[in-house]
N, C-alpha and C positions, 0 to 999 in steps of 0.2 A: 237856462241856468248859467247865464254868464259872467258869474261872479270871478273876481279873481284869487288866488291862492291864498291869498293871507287875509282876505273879508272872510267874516261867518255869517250864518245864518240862523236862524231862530230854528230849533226843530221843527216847531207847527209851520214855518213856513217851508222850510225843504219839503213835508211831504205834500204839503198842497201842490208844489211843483214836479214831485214824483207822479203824485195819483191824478195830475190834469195831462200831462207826459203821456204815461200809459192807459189813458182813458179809461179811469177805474172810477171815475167820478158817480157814474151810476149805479156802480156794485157798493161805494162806500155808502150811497145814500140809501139804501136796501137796509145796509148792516145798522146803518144810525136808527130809521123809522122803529125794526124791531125792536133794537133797546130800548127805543125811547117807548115805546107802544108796551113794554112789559115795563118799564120802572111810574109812568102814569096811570098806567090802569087799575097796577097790583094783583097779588096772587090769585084772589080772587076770579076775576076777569083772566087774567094768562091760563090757568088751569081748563076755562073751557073753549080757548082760544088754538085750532088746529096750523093755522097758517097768516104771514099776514106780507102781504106782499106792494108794492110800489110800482104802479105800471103808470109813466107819463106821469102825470099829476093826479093821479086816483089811486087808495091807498084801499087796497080787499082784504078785508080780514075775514077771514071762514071762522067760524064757530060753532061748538058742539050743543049750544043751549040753544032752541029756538027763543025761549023767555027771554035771556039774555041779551039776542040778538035785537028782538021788540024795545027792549029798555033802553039799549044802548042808541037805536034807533032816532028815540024824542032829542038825544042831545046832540046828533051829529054836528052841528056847527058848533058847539062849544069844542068838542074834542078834536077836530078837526085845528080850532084855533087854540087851543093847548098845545098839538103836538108840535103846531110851524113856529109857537116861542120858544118851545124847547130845544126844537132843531134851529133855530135861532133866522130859518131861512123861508119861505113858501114854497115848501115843498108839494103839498098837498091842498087840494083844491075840493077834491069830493072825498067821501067814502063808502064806499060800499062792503054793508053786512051780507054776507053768505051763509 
């Protein structure tokens, strides 16, 4: 951040350089997957959705329906390739239902 006194900076670009700083880079990308994994899915899906986590490039969602988890199942590459538009990045590579 070696900008000098009288340069600004765009807000989204300061905290990019906050959260690469203090290596928060992986904890944001956590925070993004869930939002994004409840605003795609919908209530639906979120209500029997226990947990949904980002490990590497594998993203685990647990799940209270077995039905559910079969359905969701057939389309894993589609959602898979919905959620890394959303998150605008590749973040995710596999999924695995729990």
């Amino acid at each position: 951040m070696a900008k000098k006194e009288n340069e600004y900076m765009h807000m989204q670009d300061l905290m990019k350089v906050v959260i690469k700083q203090n290596n928060l880079t992986k904890g944001m990308n956590q925070m993004s997957v869930k939002d994004v994994w409840g605003s795609l899915m919908g209530n639906g899906v979120l209500n029997y959705t226990e947990s949904v986590q980002l490990q590497n490039k594998t993203l685990i969602v647990k799940l209270k329906s077995s039905v559910l988890r079969e359905e969701l199942g057939y389309g894993k590459e589609k959602i898979i390739k919905m959620l890394n538009e959303e998150l605008g990045q590749e973040l995710i590579t596999k999924l695995l239902l729990a």
